[in-house]
C-alpha positions, 0 to 999 in steps of 0.5 A, a space after each residue: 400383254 397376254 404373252 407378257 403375263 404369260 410369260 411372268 406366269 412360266 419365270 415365277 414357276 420356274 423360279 418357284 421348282 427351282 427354289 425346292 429342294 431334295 431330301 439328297 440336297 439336305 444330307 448333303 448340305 446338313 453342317 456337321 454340328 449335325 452329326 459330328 462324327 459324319 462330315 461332308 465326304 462320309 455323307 458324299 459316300 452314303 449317296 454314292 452307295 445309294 445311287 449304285 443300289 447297294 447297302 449304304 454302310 459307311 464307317 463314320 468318325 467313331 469308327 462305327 458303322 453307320 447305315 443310310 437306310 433311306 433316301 428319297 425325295 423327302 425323307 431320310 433315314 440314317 442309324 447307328 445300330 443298337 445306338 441310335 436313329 436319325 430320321 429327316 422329312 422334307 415339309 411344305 408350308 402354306 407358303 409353299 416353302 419347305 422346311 426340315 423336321 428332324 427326329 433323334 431317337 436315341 436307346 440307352 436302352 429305351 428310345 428317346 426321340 429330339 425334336 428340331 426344325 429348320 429352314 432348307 438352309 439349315 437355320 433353326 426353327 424355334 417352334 413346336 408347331 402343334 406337338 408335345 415337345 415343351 410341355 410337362 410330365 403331367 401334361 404328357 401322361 394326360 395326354 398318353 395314357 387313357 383308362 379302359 372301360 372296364 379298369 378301376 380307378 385305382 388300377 389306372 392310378 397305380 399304373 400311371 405312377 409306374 411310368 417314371 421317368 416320363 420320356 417319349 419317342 417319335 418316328 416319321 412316316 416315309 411316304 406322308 407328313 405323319 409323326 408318330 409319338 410313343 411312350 419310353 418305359 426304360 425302368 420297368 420289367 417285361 411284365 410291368 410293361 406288359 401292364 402298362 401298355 393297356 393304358 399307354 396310348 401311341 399319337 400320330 399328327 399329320 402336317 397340315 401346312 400350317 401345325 402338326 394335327 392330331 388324327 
């Protein structure tokens, strides 16, 4: 009886490593709804540059040359320089599942970052898990903007006003289950963003298997 449950214990395991995936596994079944000018054979060719441990520079469907910068077995990172930014974490769940978190960040000329999960088999997730992705301008300034001790009111007020339109960006930590947000100030001077970045705060929050924690 022993061997058997011994025996159930090692298939259930096996089964289990063989359900995980690979961040190489996802770039390479990602649909190209995805990224429409970078189909499944430019994909291949990335990988291929990254297993030869050179640059991985492909020029995608809009004759641009797009960069694989990373690829390890959790996290992605693929640009477009001076446009844009594509970044994918591998994440457990409590269930011990994965699931796909994927950051678009686009300049035009300020960053702006899309936030989407989805399934390891590429089925969208519809849930927010704890971060500011549905919630109002007001909310978001709340929540990125703080006042110093030594700040008036209506220095904070006036700054506050100047952060219009209201946009976010958000990149993925490498090596942790971490994102961090930051806001966008497209329409503001290099001085003006100088003033305003005194009260602009940046917000990580850590995966915990469940939501996104602020930490």
């Amino acid at each position: 009886m022993k061997r058997i449950l011994i025996s159930l214990s090692l298939c259930l395991l096996a089964s289990f490593v063989n359900a995980q995936v690979s961040m190489r596994d996802i770039w390479l079944s990602m649909p190209d709804s995805i990224l429409p000018y970078l189909n499944k054979n430019l994909r291949t060719e990335h990988v291929d540059f990254v297993d030869m441990h050179v640059k991985s520079e492909v020029k995608n469907l809009l004759h641009e040359n797009g960069v694989l910068d990373t690829l390890t077995n959790d996290f992605a990172v693929y640009y477009l320089p001076q446009s844009s930014t594509l970044e994918m974490k591998l994440l457990t769940k409590a269930d011990s599942t994965q699931m796909i978190c994927m950051v678009k960040t686009v300049k035009a000329p300020e960053a702006e970052s899309e936030i989407r999960f989805f399934d390891t088999s590429w089925k969208p997730i519809a849930a927010d898990f704890g971060l500011p992705l549905h919630v109002s301008e007001e909310d978001i300034l709340k929540q990125f903007t703080g006042k110093p001790s030594d700040m008036t009111d209506n220095r904070f007020e006036e700054l506050s006003k100047m952060i219009d339109p209201v946009m976010l960006s958000a990149s993925l930590d490498a090596s942790s289950p971490v994102i961090t947000f930051r806001l966008s100030t497209p329409a503001l001077t290099k001085q003006e963003k100088d003033d305003v970045s005194v009260i602009a705060k940046q917000i990580s929050f850590k995966w915990d298997g469940t939501i996104f924690k602020e930490y």
